[in-house]
N, C-alpha and C positions, 0 to 999 in steps of 0.2 A: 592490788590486782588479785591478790592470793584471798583476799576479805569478798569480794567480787565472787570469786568462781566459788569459792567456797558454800556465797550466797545463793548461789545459782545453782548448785547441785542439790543445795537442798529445798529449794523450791519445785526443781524435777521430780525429787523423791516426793515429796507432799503433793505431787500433784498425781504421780503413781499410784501413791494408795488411797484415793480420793478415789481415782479412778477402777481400782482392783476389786472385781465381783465376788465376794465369796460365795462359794459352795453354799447349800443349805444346812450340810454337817458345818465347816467351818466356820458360819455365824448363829448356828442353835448350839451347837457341840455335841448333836447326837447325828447318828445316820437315820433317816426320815424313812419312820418305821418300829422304831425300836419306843417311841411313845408319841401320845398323844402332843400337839403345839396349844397352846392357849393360843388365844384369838390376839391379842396384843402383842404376841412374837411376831405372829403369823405377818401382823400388819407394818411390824419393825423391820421384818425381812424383805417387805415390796417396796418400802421408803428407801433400804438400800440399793435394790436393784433399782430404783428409778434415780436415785441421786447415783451411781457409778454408770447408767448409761443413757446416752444420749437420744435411744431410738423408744426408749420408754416414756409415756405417762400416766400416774396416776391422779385418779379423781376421786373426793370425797363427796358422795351422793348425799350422804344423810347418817344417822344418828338411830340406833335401837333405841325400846323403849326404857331398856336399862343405861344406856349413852353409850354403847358400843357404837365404835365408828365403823359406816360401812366403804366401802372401795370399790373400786374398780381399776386394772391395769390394762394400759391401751401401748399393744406392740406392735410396730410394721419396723420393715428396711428405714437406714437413716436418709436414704432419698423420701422416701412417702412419708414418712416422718415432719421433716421440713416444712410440706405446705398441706399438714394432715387439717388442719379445718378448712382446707379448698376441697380436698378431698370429702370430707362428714357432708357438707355442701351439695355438692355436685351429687352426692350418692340419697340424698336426701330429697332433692329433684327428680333423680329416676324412680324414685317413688312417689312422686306426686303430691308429697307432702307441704313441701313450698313449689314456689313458682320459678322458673326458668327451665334453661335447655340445662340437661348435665352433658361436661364436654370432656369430662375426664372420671372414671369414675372406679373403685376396684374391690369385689366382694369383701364382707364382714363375717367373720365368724365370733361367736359371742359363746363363749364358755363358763356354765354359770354350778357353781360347787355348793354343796352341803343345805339345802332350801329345806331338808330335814337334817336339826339337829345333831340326835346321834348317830345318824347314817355319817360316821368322821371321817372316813378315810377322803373324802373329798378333798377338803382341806390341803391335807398334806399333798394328795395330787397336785393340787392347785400351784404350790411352791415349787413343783418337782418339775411343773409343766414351764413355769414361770421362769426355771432358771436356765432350762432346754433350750427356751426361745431366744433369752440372751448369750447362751454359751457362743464365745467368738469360736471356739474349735467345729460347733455341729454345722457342718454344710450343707445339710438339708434342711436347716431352722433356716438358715440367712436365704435358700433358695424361696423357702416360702413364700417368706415375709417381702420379697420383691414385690408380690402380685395378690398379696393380701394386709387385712390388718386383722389380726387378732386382739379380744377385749376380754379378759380374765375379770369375774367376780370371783374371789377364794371365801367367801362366804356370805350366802344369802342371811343365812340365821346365827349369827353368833351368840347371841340370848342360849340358844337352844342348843349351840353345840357346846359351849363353854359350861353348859348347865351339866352337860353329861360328860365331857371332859375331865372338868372338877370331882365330879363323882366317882369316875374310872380311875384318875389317880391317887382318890383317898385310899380307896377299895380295892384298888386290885393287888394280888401276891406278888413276892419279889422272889425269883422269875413269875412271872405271868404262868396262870394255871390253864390247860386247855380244858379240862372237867369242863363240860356245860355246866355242871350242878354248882360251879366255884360261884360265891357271891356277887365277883368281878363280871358275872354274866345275865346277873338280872337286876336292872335296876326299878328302883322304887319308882311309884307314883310320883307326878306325873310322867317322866322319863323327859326325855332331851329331845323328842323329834320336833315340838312346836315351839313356837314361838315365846316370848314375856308372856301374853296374854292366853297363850293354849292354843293358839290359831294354827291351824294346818296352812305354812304359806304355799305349799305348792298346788292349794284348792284356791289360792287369793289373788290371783293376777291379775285375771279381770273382775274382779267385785273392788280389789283394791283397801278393803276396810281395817286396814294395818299397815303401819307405817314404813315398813322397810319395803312392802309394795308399793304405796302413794309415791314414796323415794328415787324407786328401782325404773318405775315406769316412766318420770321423767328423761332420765339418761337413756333408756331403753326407743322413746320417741326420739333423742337425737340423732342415737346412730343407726337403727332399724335395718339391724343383720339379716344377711342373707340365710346364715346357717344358724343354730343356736342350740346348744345342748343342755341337758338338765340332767345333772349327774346323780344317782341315786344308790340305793345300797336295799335288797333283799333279803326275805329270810336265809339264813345261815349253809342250810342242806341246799339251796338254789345256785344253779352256777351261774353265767352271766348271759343276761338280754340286753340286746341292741336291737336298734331298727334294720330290716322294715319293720313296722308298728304291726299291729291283731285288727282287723276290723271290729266293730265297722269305725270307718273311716267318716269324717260329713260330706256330705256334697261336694260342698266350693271349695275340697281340696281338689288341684288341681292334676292333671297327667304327669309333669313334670316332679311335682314336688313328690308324688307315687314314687315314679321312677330315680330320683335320687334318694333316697332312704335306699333303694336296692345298691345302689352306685357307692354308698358310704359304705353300708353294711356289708356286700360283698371283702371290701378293701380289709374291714377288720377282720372277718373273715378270714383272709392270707394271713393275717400274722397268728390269731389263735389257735389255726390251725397246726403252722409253722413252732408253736410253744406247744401244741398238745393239750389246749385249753377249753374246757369244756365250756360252750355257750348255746342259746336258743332265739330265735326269731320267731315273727309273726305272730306271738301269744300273750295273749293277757294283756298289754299296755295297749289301748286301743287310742284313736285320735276323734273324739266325740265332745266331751266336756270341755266348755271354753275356756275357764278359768287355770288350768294347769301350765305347767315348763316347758311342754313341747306343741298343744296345742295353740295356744294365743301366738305364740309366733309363727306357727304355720296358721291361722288367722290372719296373719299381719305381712306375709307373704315370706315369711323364711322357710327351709327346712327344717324344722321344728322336732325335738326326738327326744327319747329319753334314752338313760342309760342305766343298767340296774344290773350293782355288782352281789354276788354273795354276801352277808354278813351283816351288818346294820348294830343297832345296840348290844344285841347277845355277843357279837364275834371276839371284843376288845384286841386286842395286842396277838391271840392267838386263841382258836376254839379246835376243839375235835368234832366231826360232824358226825353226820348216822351212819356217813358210811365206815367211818374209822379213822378219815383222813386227815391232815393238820390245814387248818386255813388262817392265815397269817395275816398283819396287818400288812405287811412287805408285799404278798401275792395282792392283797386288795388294790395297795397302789400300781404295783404293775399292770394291771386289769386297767385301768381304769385310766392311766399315762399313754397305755397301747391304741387305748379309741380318742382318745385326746388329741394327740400324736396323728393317730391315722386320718382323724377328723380334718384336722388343718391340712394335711397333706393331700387330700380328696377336694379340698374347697380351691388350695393352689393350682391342681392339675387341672381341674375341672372350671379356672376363674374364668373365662370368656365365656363358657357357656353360663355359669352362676348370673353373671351378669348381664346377658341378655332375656334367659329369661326372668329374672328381677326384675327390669324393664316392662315384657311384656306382660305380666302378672299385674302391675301397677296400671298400665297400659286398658287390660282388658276390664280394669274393676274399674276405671272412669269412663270407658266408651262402649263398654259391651256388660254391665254388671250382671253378676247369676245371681236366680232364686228367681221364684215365682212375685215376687213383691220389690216395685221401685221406690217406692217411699212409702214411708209409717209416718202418719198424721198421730199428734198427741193432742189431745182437745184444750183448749185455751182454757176452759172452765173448769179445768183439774185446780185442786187446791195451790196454792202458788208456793209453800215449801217445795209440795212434792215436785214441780215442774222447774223448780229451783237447784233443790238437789239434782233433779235429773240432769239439767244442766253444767255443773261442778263432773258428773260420773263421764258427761261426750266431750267436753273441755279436758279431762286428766287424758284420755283416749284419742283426743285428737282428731273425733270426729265432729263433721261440719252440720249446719243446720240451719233451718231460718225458719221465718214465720211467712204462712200463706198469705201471695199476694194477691190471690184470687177470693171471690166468695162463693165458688161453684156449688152446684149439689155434685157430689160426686158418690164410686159404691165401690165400698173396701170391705176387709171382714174385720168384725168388731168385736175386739176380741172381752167387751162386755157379755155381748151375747151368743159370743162362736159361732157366730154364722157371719153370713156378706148383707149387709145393710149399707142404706142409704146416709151419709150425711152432709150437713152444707159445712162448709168452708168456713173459718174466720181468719181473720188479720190476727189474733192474739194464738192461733192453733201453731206448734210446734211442728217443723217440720223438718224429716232425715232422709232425706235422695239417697239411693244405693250408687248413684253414678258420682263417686268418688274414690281415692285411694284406698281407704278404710272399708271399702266396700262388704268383703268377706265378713267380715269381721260385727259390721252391722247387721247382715243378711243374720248370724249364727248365733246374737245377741238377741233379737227381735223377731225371729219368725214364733207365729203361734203356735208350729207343729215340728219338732226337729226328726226329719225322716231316717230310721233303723234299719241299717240290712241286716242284723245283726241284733238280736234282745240281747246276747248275752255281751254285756259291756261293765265297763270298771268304776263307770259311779252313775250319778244322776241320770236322768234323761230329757228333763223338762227344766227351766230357767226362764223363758221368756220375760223381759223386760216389764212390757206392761203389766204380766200376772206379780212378778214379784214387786212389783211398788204402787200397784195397784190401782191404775192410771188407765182412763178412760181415751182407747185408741184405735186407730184404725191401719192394717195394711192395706194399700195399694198397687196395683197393678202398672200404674204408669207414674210419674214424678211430677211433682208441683212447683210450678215457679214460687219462688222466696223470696223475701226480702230480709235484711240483715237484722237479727234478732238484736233488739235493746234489753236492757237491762232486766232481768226476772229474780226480784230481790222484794221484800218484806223491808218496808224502810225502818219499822220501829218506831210510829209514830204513835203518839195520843191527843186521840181527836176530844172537844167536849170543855167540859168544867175542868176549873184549876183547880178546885180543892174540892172534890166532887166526892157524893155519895158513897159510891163503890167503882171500881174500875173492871171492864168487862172482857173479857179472852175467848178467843176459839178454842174446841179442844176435839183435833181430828189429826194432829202430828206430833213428831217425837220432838219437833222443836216446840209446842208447846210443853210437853213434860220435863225439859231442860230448864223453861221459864220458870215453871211449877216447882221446880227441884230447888233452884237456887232465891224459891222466894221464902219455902219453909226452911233453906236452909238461916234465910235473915232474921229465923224468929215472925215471918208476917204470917197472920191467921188467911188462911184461903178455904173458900165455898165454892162448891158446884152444885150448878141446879140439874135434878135427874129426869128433869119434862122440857120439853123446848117452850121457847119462849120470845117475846118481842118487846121492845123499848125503844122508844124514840125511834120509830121507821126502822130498828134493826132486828133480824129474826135470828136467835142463836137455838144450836141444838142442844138436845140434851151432855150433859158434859161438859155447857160451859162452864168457864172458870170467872167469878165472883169475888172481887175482892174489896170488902167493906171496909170503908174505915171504923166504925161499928166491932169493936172486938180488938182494932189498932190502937186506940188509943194513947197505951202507954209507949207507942216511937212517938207520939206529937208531931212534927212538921218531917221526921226522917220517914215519915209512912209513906209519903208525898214521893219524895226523892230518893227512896230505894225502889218503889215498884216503879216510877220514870226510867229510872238508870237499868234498868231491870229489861224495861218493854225496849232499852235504845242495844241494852247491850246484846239481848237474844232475838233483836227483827221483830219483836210484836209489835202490832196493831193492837191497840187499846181504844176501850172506847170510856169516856168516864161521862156517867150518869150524874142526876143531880136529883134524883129518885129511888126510890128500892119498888115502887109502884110499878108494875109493866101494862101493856097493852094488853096483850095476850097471856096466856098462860099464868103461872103461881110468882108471888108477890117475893120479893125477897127471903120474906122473914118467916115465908110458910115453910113448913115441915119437908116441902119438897126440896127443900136448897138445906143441902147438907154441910158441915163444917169438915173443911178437911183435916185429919188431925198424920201431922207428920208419921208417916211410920219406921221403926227403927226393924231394917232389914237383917235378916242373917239366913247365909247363902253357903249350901254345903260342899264341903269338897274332899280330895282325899278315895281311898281305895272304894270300888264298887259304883263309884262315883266317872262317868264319863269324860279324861278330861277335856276333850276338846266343846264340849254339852257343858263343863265348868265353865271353861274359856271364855265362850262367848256371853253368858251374862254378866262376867268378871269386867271384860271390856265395856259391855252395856253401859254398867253402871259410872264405871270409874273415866270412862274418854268418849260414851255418846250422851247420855242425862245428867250427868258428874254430881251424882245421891251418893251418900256414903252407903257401904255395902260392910258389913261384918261378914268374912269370911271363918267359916267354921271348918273342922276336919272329924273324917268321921272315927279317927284312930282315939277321940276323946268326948264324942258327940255325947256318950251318953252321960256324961258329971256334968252338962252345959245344961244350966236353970234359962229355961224357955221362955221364962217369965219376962226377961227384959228384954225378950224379941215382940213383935207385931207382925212382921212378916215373915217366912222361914219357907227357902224357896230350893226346891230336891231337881236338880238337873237330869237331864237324862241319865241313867246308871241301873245297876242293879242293887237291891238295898235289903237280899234277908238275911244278909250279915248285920247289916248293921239296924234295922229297924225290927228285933225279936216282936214276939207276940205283948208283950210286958211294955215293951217300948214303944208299940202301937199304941193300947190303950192310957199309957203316959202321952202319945201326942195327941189323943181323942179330947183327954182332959183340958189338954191346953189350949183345944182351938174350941173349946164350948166356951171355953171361958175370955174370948173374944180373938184369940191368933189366928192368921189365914195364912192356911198353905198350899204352897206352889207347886204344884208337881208337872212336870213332864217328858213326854216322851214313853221312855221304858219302866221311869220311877212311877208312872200310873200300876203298871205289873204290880206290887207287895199291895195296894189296896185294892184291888179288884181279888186277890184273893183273902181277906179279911174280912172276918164277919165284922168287923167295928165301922163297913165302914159299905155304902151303899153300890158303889162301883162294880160292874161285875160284865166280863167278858160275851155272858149270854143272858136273853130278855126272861128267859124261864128255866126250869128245869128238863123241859119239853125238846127244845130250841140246843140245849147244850148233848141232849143225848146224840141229838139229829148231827150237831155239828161234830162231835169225837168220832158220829161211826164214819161219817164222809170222809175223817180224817184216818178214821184205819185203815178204809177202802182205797185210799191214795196210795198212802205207805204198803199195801200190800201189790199194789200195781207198779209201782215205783222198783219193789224187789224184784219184779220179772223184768225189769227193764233192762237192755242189754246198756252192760259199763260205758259203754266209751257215749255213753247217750244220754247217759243221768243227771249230768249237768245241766242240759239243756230241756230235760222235760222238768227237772227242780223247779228252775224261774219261772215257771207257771203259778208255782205259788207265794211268787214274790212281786211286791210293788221296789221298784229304785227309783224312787225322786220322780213321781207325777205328781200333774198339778189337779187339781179338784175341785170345781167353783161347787162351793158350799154354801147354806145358808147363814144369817148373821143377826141373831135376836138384838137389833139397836136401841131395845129400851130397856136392856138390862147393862148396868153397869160396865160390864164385862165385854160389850158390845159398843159401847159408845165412842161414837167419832167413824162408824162404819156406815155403808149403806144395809139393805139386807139380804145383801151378799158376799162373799168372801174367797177369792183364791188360797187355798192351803197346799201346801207343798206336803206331799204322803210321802215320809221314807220306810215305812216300813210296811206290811200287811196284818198289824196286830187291830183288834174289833176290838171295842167295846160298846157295850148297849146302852140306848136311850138310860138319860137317870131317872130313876124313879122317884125318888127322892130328891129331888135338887132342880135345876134350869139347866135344861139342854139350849145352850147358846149358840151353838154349832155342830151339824149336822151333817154327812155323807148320807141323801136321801135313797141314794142307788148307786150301780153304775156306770147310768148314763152319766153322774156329773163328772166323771173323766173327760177333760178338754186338752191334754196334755200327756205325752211320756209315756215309756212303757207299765202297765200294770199286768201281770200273768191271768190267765184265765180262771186258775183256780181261785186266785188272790180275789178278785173280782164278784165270785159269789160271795164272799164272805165280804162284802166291803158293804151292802145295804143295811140302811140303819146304823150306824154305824155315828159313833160317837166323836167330836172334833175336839170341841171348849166345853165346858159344863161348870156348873157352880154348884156344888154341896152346902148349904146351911148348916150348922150343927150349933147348937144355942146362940151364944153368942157372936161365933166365928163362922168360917168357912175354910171350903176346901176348892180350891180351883185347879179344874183338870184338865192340860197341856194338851191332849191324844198327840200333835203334831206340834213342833217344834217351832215357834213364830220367831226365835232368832238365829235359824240355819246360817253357820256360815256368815254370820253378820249380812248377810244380802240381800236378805228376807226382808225388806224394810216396809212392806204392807203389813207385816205381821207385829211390829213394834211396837206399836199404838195398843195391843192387843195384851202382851205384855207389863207396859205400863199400867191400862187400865186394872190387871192381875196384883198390882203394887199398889197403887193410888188409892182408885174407886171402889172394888168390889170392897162390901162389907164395911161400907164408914157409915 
């Protein structure tokens, strides 16, 4: 009997401390604050809070591109707990996302930490908030969570915060130094706010072109919170911003969703006041750009917001600021636990009403949708990648669509030709109704003109769908009956001879440069012809891809069965000839069909260098065309023999540290002598000022006198302008993210796979002149060709003539010139092809 109890008492104990939550001190062993958590505690610490309580779950969403795992922590009462997927369900219905009546349903607030890097103190919030919720003593946690569920992310980016983390605890002094000037306060190139691949994830929500987004947005589509924060961190001297949000605002945000950012913010309000804590509203974070943390879900029908506390990468553990004071890593988390805190407590008091207008928000976007346009027609006759991808982007989004069941003429505006034209109908034409749940959301993704109360705003102003993928389409005024879309997929077939001639490719997408990528990477010799042409009833454009056996030889029967496995593994359509003879146009073996000869890439990076402008051709290469890429730094760029490059590609950055006058005419040498270099963006700046090099901001000497004095005449009017006004007569002189239909010279290399036209995305108001010397392949002919976004008045005059793509010849080589950016943000995906051809084609 005594063997018995004895048994028995200690199965209590072992179920006691099974059950026993620690502190965040007592399972880190510091007080949270005193340093930075690595990302693998962080996530050691959620594992025990959800193994010791019963009202917790967590979920592993997905995987960094370095295999950090990411999470999410799902808290309500252990009543709503019990039948929490009746609940996800039913809340999921009142948003019209599936089908039924919701018969029980109870607000989401969704709290999402650290989406930049070293913005750190998120994080630790994150655990401080986490253990708030489960504390059995706090009676206003357990009040909450009766009549809500809260869903902790403790970090978006752990690549980016652990990058800076690590850094912080090599570097910083023991005690921690508050000197700004201490090392511990500036860190090196690239820093910790982005991503693995340099991606800004709180610009990627809706482009989604990185994987902790693709991830996020799954989980995000299941439980589609009512509230949802995005926690953030400012420069150092800044005190704290909360909503309400800075105009301007978009349209189809609603009255409601206005009026609660005042209802939250107020509430924080009360307690910063109550601590003596300095904070600011209504400035600067505006709700316009769709892709951001507080946007897309107020798209999606939450109250969507940011949070932005003092400090960010400068602050570490403790800074002094300008004004003298101490800002602590302790203060940061209090800040930031206090809107957290107040956040869920505002969504509790405030859950009946949360939840009916949740309701009617969903309600009004499938029966009453806003915006001037009910449906956007995408033309069947769009290339079938791009209509493919497009469909993979409304699938991740969870918006609906079908194909016209009508063949009407019907008159939208076409945003081919920015105006309202006529067109007929097809069964193969894509089609997006606004009268759905996702409605907003469509409306803000796809209209052609995004309406500003407001020029002065916090990024872009132009995105539309069709301009950025560059897809021939129409908005509508009223909606089109559908039929359920089949399959829009490239099957990877080869039509033709079994052991044929040469084998024939399109080449107008980035899945074909992927084909192209992984054929030289097998060693297979590939041709493109630079004249269009026709063979056996098929008409291909200049840029197809060519690929002879002729030159194969030495694979023997594997030339066969790698370019098959090739066309099945990347969805080509292959066509194999049994000729090098064509119909039309130049014969195989003429001079116009070029051998493509692999080129070995190196891509710079490092100080002066942009890294988010690194980032994204890093990703390019290495997870959308998967070409090997040498990445270079410019801390050593100048002992690197150039010689065993081909291509050598300068991202946007500033470069007269690192490209002296010496080191210009050392890369002049190198590109006569057959190298082609990539510039863009701002790295066009160091060769428009070189004489080595033909590029140049103004058409004469005449033209530059006219433009410096226009620009003293500004700057002199600008001085009398009264202060509190400067800012806003400034953006006159600025373009943010319009869009441009420019032209597109399609028989130059550099052009090919385009029509002779081109959407460009302008981020900046920098000119440069027609080339003199080289092929102007792209063109800004005026100002009229603004069909998008804000561009300032001054900016505008100076935008005629005005230089887009261009190609320099220089003996052997070339020089290809970026003006604008064709892989913004990875979203740009009209501009990739353009890109490519900058690596491939030009210059073979």
């Amino acid at each position: 009997m005594k063997v018995v109890s004895f048994l028995i008492t200690i199965f209590l104990i072992s179920i006691s401390a099974i059950s026993q939550t620690n502190t965040p001190k007592e399972f880190l062993g510091y007080e949270l604050g005193e340093r930075f958590t690595r990302h693998h505690k962080v996530i050691e610490y959620f594992q025990h809070i959800a193994q010791t309580n019963k009202n917790v779950k967590l979920i592993k969403y997905g995987e960094t591109y370095e295999k950090r795992p990411l999470y999410l922590a799902v808290i309500t009462s252990q009543k709503n707990f019990e039948k929490l997927e009746n609940l996800r369900l039913n809340h999921l219905k009142t948003a019209g996302v599936i089908e039924g009546s919701a018969t029980n349903d109870i607000p989401i607030t969704w709290l999402s930490y650290n989406v930049h890097g070293n913005e750190a103190v998120s994080t630790e919030v994150a655990i401080k908030t986490l253990y708030t919720l489960v504390d059995s003593t706090n009676k206003d946690a357990k009040k909450w969570l009766e009549n809500t569920i809260v869903i902790i992310d403790p970090c978006i980016n752990p690549d980016g915060r652990d990058r800076y983390v690590n850094w912080y605890n090599q570097y910083q002094n023991s005690p921690y130094n508050i000197n700004p000037d201490s090392k511990e306060h500036h860190e090196p190139w690239p820093g910790g706010r982005a991503n693995h691949y340099l991606f800004d994830l709180n610009r990627d929500w809706a482009w989604a072109t990185q994987i902790e987004s693709q991830s996020r947005l799954v989980e995000y589509n299941k439980w589609m919170p009512n509230v949802h924060v995005d926690f953030h961190e400012q420069g150092v001297n800044k005190p704290y911003y909360f909503a309400p949000a800075a105009e301007p605002y978009h349209e189809v945000i609603t009255d409601f969703q206005r009026e609660f950012q005042v209802t939250i913010g107020k509430n924080h309000a009360k307690y910063f006041d109550k601590n003596g804590w300095l904070y600011f509203t209504k400035e600067r974070f505006d709700l316009l750009y769709p892709s951001y943390g507080d946007t897309y879900p107020t798209y999606n029908g939450a109250i969507g917001m940011t949070y932005e506390q003092g400090g960010s990468g400068r602050a570490g553990l403790g800074i002094r600021t300008s004004e003298g004071g101490l800002l602590t890593l302790k203060d940061r988390i209090a800040h930031h636990y206090t809107t957290g805190l107040s956040t869920i407590e505002v969504s509790s008091l405030h859950a009946e009403k949360l939840k009916k207008e949740f309701a009617s928000y969903f309600k009004n976007a499938i029966q009453h949708p806003k915006g001037k346009y009910k449906s956007y027609v995408v033309k069947g006759n769009n290339d079938i990648d791009k209509l493919s991808s497009l469909k993979k982007f409304l699938d991740r989004h969870q918006i609906k669509y079908g194909t016209a069941k009508t063949t009407k003429t019907v008159k939208g505006f076409s945003y081919l030709d920015n105006s309202t034209k006529t067109t007929k109908l097809s069964n193969k034409d894509l089609v997006i109704n606004t009268n759905q749940s996702k409605s907003n959301l469509i409306n803000v993704l796809f209209e052609p003109q995004v309406k500003l109360k407001d020029s002065v705003t916090y990024d872009i102003t132009a995105w539309s769908l069709p301009y950025a993928r560059g897809l021939k389409a129409y908005a509508l005024s009223n909606t089109v009956a559908i039929n359920k879309v089949e399959n829009i997929t490239v099957n990877g077939e080869v039509s033709g001879a079994t052991k044929p001639y040469a084998y024939l490719s399109k080449w107008n997408n980035i899945a074909d440069a992927t084909f192209l990528g992984y054929l030289l990477k097998q060693k297979i010799k590939v041709r493109f012809s630079t004249l269009p042409f026709t063979i056996e009833g098929k008409e291909y454009a200049a840029g197809s891809l060519i690929v002879t056996r002729t030159g194969n030889e030495k694979l023997g029967d594997n030339f066969d069965k790698i370019v098959r496995r090739a066309a099945k593994k990347f969805n080509r359509n292959l066509n194999a000839v049994t000729s090098g003879m064509v119909t039309k146009g130049k014969d195989f073996g003429s001079s116009t069909v070029r051998y493509l000869k692999a080129p070995k890439v190196a891509l710079l990076s490092g100080r002066g260098v942009s890294s988010l402008g690194f980032g994204e051709i890093w990703h390019f290469f290495e997870q959308q065309i998967k070409y090997p890429v040498t990445v270079l730094d410019t801390e050593y760029f100048n002992s690197v023999n150039l010689n065993k490059y081909k291509v050598l590609i300068l991202p946007n950055g500033l470069y007269k540290k690192t490209l002296g006058k010496e080191k210009l005419v050392e890369l002049k040498k190198w590109i006569q002598n057959g190298g082609r270099l990539i510039a863009i963006d701002r790295a066009l700046g160091i060769f428009a000022d070189s004489e080595e090099f033909s590029l140049s901001k103004y058409k004469d000497e005449d033209e530059k006198k006219e433009k410096e004095k226009e620009e003293k005449e500004l700057k002199e009017k600008l001085e009398l302008e009264a202060y509190d006004n400067l800012e806003r007569k400034s953006i006159s002189n600025l373009i943010t993210g319009s869009i441009f239909k420019v032209t597109m010279d399609n028989t130059h290399p550099l052009g090919f796979g385009y029509d002779n036209s081109y959407h460009t995305l302008r981020l900046n108001s920098n000119h440069y002149a027609y080339l003199k010397k080289g092929t102007n392949v792209s063109v800004i002919k005026s100002k009229t060709d603004l069909v998008s976004g804000f561009a300032g008045g001054n900016a505008l005059k100076n935008i005629d003539k005005s230089l887009v793509f261009g190609v320099e010849k220089m003996g052997k080589g070339a020089v290809i010139y970026l003006a604008d950016n064709p892989l913004f943000r990875g979203f740009w995906e009209n501009g990739k092809l353009i890109f490519c051809n900058a690596v491939f084609m030009v210059g073979q």
